[in-house]
C-alpha positions, 0 to 999 in steps of 0.5 A, spaced: 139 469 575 135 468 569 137 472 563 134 473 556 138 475 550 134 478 544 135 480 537 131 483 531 131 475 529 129 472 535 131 470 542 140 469 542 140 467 549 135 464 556 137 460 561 140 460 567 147 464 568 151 466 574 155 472 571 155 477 564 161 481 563 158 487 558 160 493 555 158 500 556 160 507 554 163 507 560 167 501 561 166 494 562 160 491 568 160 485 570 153 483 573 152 477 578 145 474 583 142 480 585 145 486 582 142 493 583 136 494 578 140 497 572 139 500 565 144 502 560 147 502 554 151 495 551 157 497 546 161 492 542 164 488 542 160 482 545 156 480 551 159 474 555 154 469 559 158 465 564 153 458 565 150 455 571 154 450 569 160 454 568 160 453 560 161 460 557 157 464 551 159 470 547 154 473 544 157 478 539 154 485 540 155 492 536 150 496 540 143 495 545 141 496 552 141 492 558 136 491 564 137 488 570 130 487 574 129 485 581 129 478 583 135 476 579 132 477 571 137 481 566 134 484 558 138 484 554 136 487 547 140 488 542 141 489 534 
């Protein structure tokens, strides 16, 4: 799936990932290749991009919002 990571300061992450473990109000979500269309709030403390290649990421996050799109593409927007 493509995913794009974007903060204040520019983008954090784009590129190819396999799965993304976040954090929201109501616990933690991981989401995979075809994930249901979502919109939610991103809690602390990170977001964690696992790779196409299987190398993982964590990209610290203290608050933001996640969008999960049709055809395999996330948003990410955070602080």
């Amino acid at each position: 799936m493509r995913v794009s990571i974007f903060s204040i300061q520019g983008a954090l992450f784009e590129g190819g990932a396999e799965k993304l473990i976040c954090h929201t109000p109501q616990g933690q979500i991981t989401v995979l290749d075809r994930h249901i269309p979502l919109v939610s709030i991103l809690t602390a403390p990170s977001v964690e991009v696992v790779r196409e290649d299987g190398g993982r990421e964590k990209i610290p996050v203290s608050s933001g919002f996640i969008e999960v799109r049709p055809e395999s593409e996330v948003v990410i927007l955070t602080n």
